[in-house]
VOPAGU-2260 file (C-alpha; in pm, 1 decimal, decimal comma):
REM VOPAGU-2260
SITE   aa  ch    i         X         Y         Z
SITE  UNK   A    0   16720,0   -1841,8     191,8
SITE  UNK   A    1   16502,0   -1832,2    -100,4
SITE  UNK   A    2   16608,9   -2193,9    -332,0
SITE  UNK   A    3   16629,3   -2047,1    -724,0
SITE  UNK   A    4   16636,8   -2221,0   -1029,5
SITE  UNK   A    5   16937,6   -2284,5   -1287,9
SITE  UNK   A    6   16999,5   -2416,8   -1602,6
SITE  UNK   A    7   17286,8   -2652,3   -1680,7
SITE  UNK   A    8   17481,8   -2661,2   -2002,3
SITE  UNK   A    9   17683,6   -2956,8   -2091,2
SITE  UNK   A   10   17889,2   -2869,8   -2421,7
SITE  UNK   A   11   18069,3   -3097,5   -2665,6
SITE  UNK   A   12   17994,1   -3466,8   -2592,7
SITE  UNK   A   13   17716,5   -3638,9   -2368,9
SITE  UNK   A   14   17778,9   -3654,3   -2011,8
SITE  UNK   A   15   17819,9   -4044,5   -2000,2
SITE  UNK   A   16   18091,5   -4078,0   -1649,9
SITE  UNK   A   17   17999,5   -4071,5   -1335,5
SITE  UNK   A   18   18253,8   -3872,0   -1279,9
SITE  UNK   A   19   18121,0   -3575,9   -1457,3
SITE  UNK   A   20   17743,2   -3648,4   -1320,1
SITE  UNK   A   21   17866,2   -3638,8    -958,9
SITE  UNK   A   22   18013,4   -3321,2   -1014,1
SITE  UNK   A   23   17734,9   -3233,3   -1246,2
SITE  UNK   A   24   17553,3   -3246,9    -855,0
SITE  UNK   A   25   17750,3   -3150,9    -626,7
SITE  UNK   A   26   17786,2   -2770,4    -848,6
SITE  UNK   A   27   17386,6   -2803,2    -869,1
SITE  UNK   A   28   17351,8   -2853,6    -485,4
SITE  UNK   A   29   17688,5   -2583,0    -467,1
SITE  UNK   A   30   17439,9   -2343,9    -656,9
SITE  UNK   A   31   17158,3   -2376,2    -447,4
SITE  UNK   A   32   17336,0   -2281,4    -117,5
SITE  UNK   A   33   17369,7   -1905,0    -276,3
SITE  UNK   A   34   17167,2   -1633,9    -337,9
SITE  UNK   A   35   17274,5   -1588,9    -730,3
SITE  UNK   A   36   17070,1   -1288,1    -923,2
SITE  UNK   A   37   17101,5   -1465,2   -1293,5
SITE  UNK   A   38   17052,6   -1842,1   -1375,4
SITE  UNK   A   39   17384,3   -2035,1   -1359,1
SITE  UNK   A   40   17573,7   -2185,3   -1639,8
SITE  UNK   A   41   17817,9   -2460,1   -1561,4
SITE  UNK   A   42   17990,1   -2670,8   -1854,4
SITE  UNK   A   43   18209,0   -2956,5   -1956,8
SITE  UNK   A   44   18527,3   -2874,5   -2178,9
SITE  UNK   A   45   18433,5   -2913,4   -2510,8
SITE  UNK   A   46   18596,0   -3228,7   -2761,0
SITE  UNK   A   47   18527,5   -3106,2   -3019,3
SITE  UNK   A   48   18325,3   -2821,3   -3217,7
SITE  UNK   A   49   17955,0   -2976,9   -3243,0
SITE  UNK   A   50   17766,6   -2735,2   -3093,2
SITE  UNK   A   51   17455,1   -2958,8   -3160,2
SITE  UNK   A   52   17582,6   -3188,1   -2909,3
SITE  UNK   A   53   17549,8   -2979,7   -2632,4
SITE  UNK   A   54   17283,8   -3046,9   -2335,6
SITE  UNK   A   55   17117,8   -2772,9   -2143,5
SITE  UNK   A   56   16887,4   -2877,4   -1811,1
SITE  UNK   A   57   16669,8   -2535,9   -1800,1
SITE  UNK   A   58   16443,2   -2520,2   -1457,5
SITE  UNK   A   59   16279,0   -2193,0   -1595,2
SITE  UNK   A   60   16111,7   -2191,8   -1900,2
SITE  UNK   A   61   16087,3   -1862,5   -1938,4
SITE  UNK   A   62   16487,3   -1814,7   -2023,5
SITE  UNK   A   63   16439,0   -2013,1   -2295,7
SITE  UNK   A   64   16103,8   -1922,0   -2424,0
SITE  UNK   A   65   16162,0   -1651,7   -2690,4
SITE  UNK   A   66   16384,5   -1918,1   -2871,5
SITE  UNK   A   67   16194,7   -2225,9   -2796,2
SITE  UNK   A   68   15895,2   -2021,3   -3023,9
SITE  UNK   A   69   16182,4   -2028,6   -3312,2
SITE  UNK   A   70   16248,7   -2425,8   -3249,4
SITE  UNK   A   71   16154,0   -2602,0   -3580,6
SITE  UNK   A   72   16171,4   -2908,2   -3368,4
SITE  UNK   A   73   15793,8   -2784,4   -3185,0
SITE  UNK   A   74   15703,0   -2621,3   -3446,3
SITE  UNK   A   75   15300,5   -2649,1   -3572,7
SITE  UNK   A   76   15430,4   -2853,7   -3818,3
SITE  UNK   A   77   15523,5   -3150,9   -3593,2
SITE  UNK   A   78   15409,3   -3460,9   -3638,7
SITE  UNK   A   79   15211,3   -3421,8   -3290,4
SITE  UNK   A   80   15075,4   -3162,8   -3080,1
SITE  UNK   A   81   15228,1   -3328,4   -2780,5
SITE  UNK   A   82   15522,4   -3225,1   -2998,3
SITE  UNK   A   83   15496,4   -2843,3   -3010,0
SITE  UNK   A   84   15561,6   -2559,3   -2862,7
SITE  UNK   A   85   15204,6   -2499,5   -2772,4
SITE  UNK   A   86   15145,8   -2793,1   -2530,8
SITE  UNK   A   87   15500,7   -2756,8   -2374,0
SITE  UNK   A   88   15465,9   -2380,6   -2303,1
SITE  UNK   A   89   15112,4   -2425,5   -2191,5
SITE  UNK   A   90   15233,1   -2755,1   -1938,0
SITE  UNK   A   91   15475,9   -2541,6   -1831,8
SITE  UNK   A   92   15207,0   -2265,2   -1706,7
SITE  UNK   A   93   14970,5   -2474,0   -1595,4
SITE  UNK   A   94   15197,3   -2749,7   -1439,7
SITE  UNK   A   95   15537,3   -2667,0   -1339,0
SITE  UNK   A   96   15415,4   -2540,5   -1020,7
SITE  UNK   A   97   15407,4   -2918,4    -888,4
SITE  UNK   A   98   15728,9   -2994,8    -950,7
SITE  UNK   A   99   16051,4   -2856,8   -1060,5
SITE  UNK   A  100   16117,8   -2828,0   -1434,4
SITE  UNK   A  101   16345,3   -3002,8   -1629,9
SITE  UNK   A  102   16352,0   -2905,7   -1914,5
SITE  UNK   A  103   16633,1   -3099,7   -2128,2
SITE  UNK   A  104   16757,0   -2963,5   -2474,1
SITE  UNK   A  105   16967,8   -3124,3   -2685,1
SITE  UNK   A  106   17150,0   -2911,5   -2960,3
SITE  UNK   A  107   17219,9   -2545,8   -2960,6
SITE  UNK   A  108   17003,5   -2304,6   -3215,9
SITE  UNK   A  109   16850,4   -2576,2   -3326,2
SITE  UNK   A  110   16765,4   -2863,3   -3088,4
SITE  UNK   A  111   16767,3   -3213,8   -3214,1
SITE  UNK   A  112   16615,6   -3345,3   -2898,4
SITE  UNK   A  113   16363,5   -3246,2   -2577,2
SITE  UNK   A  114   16278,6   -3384,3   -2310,8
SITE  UNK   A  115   16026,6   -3149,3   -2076,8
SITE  UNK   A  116   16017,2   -3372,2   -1765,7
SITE  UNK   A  117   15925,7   -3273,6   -1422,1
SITE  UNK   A  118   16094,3   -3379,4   -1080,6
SITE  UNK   A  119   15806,6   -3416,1    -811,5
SITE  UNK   A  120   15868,6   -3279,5    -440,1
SITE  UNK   A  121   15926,6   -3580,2    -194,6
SITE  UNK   A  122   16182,6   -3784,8     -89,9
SITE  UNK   A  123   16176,8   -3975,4    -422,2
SITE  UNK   A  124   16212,7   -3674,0    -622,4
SITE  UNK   A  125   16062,0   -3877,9    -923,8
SITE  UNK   A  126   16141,4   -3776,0   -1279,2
SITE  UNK   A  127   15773,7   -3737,0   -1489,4
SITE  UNK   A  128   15659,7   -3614,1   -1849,9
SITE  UNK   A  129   15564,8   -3272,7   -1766,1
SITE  UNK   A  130   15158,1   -3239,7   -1803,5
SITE  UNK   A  131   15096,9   -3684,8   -1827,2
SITE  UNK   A  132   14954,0   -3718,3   -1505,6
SITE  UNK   A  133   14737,0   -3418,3   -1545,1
SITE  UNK   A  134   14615,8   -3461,6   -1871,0
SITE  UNK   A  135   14678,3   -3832,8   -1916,3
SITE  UNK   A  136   14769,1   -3796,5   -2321,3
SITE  UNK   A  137   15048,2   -4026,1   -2477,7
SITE  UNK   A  138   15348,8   -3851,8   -2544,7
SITE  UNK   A  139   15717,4   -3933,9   -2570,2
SITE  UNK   A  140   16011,9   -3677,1   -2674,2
SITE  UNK   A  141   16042,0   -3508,3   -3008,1
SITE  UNK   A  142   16407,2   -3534,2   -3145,7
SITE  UNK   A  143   16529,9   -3565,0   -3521,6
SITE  UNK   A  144   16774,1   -3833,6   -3460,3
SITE  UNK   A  145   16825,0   -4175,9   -3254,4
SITE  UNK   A  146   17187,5   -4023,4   -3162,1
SITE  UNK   A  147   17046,1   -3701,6   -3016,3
SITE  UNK   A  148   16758,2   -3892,9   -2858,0
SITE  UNK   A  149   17020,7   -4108,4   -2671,3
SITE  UNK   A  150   17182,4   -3817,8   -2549,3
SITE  UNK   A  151   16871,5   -3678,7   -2427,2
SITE  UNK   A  152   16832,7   -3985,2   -2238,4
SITE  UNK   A  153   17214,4   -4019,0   -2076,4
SITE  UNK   A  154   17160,3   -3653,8   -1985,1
SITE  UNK   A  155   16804,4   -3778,7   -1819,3
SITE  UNK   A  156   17013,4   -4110,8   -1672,5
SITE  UNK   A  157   17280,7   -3889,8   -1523,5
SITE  UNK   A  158   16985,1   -3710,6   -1285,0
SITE  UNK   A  159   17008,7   -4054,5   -1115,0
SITE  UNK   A  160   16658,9   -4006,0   -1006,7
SITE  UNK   A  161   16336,3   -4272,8   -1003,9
SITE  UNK   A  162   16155,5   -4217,3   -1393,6
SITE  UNK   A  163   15798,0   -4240,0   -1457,1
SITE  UNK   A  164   15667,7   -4239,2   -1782,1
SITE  UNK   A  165   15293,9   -4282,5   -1877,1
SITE  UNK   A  166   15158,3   -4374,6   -2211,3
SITE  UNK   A  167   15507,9   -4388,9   -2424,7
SITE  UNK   A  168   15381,9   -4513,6   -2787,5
SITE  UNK   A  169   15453,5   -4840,5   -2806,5
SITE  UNK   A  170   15670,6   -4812,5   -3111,4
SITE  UNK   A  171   15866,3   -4514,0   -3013,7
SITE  UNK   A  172   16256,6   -4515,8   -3022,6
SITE  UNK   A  173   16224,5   -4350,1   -2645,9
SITE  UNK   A  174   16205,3   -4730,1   -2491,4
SITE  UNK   A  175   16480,7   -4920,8   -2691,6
SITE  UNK   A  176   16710,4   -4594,8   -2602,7
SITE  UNK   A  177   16579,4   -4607,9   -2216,3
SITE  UNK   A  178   16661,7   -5013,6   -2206,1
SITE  UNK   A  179   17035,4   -4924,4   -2354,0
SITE  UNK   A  180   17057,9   -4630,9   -2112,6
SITE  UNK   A  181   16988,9   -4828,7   -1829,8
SITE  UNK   A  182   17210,0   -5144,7   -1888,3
SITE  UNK   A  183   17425,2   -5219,4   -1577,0
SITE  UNK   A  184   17300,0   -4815,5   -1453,5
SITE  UNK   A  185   16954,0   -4958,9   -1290,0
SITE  UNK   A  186   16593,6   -5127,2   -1350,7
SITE  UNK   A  187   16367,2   -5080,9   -1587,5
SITE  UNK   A  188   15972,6   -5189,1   -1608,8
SITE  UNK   A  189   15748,7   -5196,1   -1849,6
SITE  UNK   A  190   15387,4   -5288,4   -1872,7
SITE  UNK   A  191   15122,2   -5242,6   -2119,7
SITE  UNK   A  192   14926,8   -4902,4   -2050,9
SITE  UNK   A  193   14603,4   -4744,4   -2226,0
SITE  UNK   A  194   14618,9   -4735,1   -2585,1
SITE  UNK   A  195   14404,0   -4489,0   -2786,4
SITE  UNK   A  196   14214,4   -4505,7   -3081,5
SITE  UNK   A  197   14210,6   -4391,3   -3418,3
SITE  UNK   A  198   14098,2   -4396,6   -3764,4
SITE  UNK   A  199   14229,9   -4458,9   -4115,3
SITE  UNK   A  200   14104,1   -4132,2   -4316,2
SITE  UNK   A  201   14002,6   -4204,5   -4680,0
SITE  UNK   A  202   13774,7   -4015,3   -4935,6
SITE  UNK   A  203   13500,2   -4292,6   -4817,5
SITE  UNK   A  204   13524,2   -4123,3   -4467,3
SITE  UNK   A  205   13346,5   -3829,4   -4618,9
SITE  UNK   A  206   13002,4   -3988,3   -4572,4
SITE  UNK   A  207   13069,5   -4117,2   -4200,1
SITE  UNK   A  208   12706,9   -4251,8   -4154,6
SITE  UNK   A  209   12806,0   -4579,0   -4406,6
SITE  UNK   A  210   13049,5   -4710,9   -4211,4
SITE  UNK   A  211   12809,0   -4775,1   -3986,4
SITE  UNK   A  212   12578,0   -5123,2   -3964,2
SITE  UNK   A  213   12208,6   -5102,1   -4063,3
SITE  UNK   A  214   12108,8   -5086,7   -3699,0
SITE  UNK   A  215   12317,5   -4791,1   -3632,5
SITE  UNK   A  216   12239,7   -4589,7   -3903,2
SITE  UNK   A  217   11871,9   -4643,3   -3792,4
SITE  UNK   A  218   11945,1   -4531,3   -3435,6
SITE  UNK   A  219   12132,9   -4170,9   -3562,9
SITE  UNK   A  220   11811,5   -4115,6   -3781,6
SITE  UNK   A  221   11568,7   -4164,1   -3510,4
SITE  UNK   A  222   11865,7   -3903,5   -3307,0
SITE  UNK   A  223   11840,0   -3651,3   -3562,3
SITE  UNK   A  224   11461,9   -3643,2   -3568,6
SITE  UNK   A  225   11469,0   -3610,3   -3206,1
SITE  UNK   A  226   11714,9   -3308,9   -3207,2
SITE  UNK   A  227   11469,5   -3102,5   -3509,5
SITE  UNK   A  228   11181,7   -3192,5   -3243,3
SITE  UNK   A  229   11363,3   -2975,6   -3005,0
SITE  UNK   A  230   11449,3   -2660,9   -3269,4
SITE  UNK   A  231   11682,1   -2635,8   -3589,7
SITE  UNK   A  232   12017,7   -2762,7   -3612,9
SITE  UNK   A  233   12311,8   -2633,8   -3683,4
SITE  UNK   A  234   12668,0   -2779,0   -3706,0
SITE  UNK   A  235   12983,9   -2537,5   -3734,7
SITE  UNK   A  236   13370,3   -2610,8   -3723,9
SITE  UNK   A  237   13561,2   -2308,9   -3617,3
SITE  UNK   A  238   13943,1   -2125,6   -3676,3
SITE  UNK   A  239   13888,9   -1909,2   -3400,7
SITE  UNK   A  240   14119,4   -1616,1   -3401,9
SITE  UNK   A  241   14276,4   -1518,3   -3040,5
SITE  UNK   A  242   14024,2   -1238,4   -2968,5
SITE  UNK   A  243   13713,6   -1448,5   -3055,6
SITE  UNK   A  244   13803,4   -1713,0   -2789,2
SITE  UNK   A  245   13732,8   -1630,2   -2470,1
SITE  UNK   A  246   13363,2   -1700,0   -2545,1
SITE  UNK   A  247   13393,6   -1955,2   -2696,7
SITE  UNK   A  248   13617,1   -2179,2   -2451,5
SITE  UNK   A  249   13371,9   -2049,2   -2203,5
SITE  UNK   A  250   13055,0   -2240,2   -2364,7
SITE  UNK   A  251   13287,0   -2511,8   -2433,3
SITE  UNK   A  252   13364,1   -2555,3   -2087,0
SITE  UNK   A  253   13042,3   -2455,1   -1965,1
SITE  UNK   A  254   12871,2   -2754,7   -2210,8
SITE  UNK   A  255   13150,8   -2973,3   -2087,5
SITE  UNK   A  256   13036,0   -2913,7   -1702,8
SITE  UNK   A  257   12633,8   -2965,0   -1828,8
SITE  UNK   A  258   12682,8   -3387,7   -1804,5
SITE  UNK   A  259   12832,9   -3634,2   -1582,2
SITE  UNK   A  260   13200,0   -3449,1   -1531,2
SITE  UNK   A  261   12986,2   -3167,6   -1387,7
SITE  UNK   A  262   12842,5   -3400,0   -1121,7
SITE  UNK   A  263   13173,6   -3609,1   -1050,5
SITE  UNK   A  264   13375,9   -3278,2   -1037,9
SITE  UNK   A  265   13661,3   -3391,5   -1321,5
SITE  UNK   A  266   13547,0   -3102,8   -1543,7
SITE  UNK   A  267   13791,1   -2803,0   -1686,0
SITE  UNK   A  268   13577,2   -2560,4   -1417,6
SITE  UNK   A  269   13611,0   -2775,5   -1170,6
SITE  UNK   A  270   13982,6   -2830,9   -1210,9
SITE  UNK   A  271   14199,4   -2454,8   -1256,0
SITE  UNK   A  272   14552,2   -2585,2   -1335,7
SITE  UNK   A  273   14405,0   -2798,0   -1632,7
SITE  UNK   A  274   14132,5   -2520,9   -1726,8
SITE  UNK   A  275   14469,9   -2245,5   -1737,5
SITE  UNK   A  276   14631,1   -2555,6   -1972,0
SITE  UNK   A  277   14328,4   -2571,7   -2221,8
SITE  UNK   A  278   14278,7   -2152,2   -2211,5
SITE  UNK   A  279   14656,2   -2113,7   -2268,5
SITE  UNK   A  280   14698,0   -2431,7   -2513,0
SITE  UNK   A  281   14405,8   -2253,9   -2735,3
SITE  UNK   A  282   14533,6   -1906,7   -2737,9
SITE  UNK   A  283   14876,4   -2035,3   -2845,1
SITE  UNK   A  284   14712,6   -2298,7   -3126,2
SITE  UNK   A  285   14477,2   -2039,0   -3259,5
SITE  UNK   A  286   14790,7   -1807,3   -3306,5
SITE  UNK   A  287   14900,4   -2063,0   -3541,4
SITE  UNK   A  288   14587,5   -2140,3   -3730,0
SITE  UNK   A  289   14565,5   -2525,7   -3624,0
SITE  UNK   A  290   14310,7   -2471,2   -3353,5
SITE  UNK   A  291   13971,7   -2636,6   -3455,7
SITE  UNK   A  292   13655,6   -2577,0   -3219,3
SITE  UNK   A  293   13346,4   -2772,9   -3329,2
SITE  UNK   A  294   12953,5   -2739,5   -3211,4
SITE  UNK   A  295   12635,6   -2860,8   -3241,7
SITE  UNK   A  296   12328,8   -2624,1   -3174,6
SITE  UNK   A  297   11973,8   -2714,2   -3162,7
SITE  UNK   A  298   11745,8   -2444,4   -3112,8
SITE  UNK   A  299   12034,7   -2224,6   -3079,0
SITE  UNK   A  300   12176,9   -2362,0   -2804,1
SITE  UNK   A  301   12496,2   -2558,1   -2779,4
SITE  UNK   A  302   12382,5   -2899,5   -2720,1
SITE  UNK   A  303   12800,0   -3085,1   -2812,3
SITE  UNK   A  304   13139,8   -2911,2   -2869,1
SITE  UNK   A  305   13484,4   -3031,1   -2896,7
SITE  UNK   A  306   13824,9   -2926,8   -2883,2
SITE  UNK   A  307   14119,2   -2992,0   -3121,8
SITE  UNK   A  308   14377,4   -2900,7   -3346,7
SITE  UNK   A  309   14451,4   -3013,1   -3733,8
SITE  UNK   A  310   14826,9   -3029,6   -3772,7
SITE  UNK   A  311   15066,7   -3300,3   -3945,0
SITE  UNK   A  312   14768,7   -3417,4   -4162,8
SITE  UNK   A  313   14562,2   -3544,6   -3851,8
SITE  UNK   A  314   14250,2   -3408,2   -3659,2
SITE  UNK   A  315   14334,7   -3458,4   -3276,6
SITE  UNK   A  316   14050,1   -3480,7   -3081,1
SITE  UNK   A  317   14131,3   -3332,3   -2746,7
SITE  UNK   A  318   13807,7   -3231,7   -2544,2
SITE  UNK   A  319   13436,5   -3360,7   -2591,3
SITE  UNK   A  320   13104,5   -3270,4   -2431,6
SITE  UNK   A  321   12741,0   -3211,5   -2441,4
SITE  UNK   A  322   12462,7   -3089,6   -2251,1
SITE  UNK   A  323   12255,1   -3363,0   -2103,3
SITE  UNK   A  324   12005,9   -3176,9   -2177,9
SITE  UNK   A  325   11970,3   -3292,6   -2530,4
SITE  UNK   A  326   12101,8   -3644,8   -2428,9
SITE  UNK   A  327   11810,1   -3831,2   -2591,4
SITE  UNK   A  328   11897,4   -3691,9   -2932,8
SITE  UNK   A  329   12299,3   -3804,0   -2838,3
SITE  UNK   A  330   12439,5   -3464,5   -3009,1
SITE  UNK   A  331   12826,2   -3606,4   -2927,0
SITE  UNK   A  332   12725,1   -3858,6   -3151,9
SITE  UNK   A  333   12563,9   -3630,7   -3410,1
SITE  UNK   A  334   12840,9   -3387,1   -3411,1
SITE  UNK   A  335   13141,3   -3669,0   -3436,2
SITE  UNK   A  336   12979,8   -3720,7   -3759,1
SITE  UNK   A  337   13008,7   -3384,6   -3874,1
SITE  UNK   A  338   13384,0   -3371,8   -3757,1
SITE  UNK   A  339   13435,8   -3703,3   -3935,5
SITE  UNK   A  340   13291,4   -3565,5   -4253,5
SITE  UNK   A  341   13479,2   -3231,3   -4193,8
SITE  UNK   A  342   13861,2   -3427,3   -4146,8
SITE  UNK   A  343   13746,9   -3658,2   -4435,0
SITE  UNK   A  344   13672,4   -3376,2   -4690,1
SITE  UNK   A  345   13953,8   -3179,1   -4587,4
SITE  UNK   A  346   14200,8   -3460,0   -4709,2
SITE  UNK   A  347   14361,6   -3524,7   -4348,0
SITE  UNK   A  348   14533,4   -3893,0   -4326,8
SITE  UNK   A  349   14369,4   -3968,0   -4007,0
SITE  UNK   A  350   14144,6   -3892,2   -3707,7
SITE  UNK   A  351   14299,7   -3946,5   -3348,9
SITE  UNK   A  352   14067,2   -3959,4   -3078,7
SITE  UNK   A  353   14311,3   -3958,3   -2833,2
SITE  UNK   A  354   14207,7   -4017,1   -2443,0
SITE  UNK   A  355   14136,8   -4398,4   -2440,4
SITE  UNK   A  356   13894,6   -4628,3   -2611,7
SITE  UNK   A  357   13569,8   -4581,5   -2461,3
SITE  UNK   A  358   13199,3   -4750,5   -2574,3
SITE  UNK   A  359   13126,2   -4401,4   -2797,9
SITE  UNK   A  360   13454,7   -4424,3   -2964,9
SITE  UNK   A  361   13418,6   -4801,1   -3035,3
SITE  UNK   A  362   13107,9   -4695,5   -3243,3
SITE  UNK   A  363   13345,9   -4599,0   -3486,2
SITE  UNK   A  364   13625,2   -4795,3   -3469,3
SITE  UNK   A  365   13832,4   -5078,9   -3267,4
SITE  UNK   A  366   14128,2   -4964,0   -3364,7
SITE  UNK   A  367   14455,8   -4817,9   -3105,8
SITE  UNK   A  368   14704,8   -4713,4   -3091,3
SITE  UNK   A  369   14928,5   -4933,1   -2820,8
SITE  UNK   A  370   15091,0   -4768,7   -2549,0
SITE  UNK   A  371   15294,4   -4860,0   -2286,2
SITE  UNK   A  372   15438,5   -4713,9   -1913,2
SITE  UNK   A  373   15793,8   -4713,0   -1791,5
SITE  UNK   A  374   15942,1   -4783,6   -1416,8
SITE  UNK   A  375   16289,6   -4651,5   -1429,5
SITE  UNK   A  376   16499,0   -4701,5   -1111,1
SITE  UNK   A  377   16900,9   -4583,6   -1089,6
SITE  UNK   A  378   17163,2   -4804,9    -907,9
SITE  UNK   A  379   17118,4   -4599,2    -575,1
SITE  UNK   A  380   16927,5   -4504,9    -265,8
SITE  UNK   A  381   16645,0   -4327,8    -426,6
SITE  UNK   A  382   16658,2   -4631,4    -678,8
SITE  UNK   A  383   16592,2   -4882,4    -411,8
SITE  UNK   A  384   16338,8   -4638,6    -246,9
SITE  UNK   A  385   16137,2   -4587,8    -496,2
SITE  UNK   A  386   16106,2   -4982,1    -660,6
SITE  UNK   A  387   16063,9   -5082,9    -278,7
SITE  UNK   A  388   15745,1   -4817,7    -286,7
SITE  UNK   A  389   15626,9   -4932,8    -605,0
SITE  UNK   A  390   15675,4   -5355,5    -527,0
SITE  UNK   A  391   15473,3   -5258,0    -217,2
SITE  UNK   A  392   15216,2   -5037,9    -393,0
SITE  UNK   A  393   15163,0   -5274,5    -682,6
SITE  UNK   A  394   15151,5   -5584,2    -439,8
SITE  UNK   A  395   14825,2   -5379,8    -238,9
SITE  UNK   A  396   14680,8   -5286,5    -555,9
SITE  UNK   A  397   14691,3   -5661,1    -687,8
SITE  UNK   A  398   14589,0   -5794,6    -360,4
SITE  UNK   A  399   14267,1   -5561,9    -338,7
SITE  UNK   A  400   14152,5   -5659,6    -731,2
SITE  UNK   A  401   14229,2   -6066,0    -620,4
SITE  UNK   A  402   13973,0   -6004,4    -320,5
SITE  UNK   A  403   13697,0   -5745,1    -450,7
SITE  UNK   A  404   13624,7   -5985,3    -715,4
């Protein structure tokens, strides 16, 4: 019989016995032995009339997705786009296929809190950011408040299943909540995980070449003269509406695919669940104006591009690429200063390169953004399981580094 998906709604306070997450399970496992037609519902008595306390587990995001797009929680105006209803709809699409959603919400109308995770097939069943491991971007959980971020993670301790979490900012509220959560209810491990850089944004940023030192300002001059000796120049930085995308994102990806990601295969066309995330990521950010595609032509040709968004007051850098091609007139480089330039004169408080700090990005600054990764294991057998997996798998890895050296 055919397993379906449900959603769980816990009403009045957090979930925080394990009486009620036992039963919490055994209705879950209860529910998946029938052949229902409509998601299930199950709830705790309410205690008392806050209806933003309540805590919904949704494993389909499409019963919640015509009021997720009226969440002012994800809305553009968040302070990230990991934050928004963009990147979790478009994880969902993309992602949710290798895994089972779970999708926590804390609060009713409104949510104060969410957490999309995802639970990986396997024994383990380990609990995972939904769209990390794919895309590899630092992200936590957007909530308004430390109390409904703590509830948000009881609900996500009362899974009592093995968490993995990739490139948490350092300074979020998500870890001193986690090492509360799990007091006497398991193990947790962190370590220090790749940071990524970012810039300061002033009015001085608005001439991009001067912050560099005499010898680099001498190397992009002898770039640009290169690139004219090829054909003219042109730099753009697009709003794209919806129905002027398509060919865009396809010379994006097409550029993208032109250097060394072509050749080692880790480029959007050679990858379709994270191409489907950037298509479907676009067509949602360019529906609400924040979408910001940027190329360099020579000759008319697109010799860079890049991907972002402007929203909060930042320009995320998501995507970069260029056509080898041009490589000895290094248009990424050329066109980073006209992006630079662009964020600087359009007032935005910083530049955030994202990804990790690599020798291009260093060019312009050494500052990041710390992150860090979390090991959580419950008090039970999949607890056990899974930090007897990791001790094993970390041991190897350090073993191999000790003796390749």
């Amino acid at each position: 019989m055919r397993e379906r998906q449900y959603s769980f709604l816990f009403r009045g306070n957090c979930p925080s016995t394990p009486s009620a997450a036992n039963t919490a399970h055994d209705f879950a496992r209860s529910c998946r032995k029938l052949e229902l037609s409509e998601p299930c519902v199950w709830g705790f008595p309410c205690t008392n009339n806050d209806v933003s306390s309540c805590v919904r587990i949704v494993q389909e995001f499409r019963a919640v997705e015509n009021e997720a797009q009226r969440w002012d929680l994800i809305a553009e105006e968040a302070n990230s786009p990991m934050h928004q209803y963009a990147w979790v709809k478009a994880c969902t699409d993309a992602f949710a296929t290798c895994g089972e959603l779970q999708l926590i919400v804390v609060g009713a109308e409104q949510p104060r809190a969410l957490g999309p995770f995802i639970m990986r097939s396997g024994p383990l069943n380990r609990m995972e950011c939904l769209g990390v491991a794919e895309l590899y971007e630092p992200t936590d959980f957007p909530h308004s408040d430390f109390d409904s971020l703590a509830c948000l993670i009881d609900a996500l301790v009362q899974l009592r299943r093995p968490l993995l979490l990739r490139r948490v900012p350092a300074d979020s509220p998500v870890l001193n909540a986690l090492k509360e959560a799990f007091k006497s209810r398991g193990v947790l491990i962190t370590r220090a995980a790749t940071g990524y850089p970012w810039i300061q944004l002033d009015a001085s940023w608005t001439q991009p070449e001067e912050k560099l030192s005499a010898s680099r300002r001498s190397s992009f001059r002898r770039a640009r003269r290169k690139a004219h000796s090829f054909g003219p120049i042109d730099y753009e930085v697009l709003l794209p509406r919806p129905h002027e995308l398509p060919p865009l994102l396809a010379e994006s990806f097409r550029v993208e695919a032109a250097g060394w990601k072509g050749r080692t295969g880790s480029a959007l066309l050679s990858d379709p669940h994270r191409r489907q995330f950037y298509e479907k990521y676009a067509t949602i950010a360019s529906e609400k104006g924040i979408l910001r595609l940027s190329f360099m032509r020579i000759g008319g040709e697109v010799a860079a591009t890049q991907i972002a968004v402007e929203s909060g007051g930042r320009f995320w850098l998501l995507k970069v690429g260029y056509d080898e091609r041009f490589a000895r007139c290094s248009p990424g480089h050329l066109l980073m200063v006209e992006t630079l330039r662009y964020a600087a004169e359009r007032g935005l408080r910083t530049f955030e390169f994202l990804g990790s700090a690599e020798p291009w990005t260093q060019v312009w600054t050494t500052d990041v953004r710390p992150c860090v990764s979390v090991w959580a294991y419950p008090n039970n057998f999949r607890g056990l399981a899974a930090f007897s997996w990791d001790a094993v798998r970390f041991g190897w890895e350090r073993l191999h580094r000790h003796f390749s050296v």
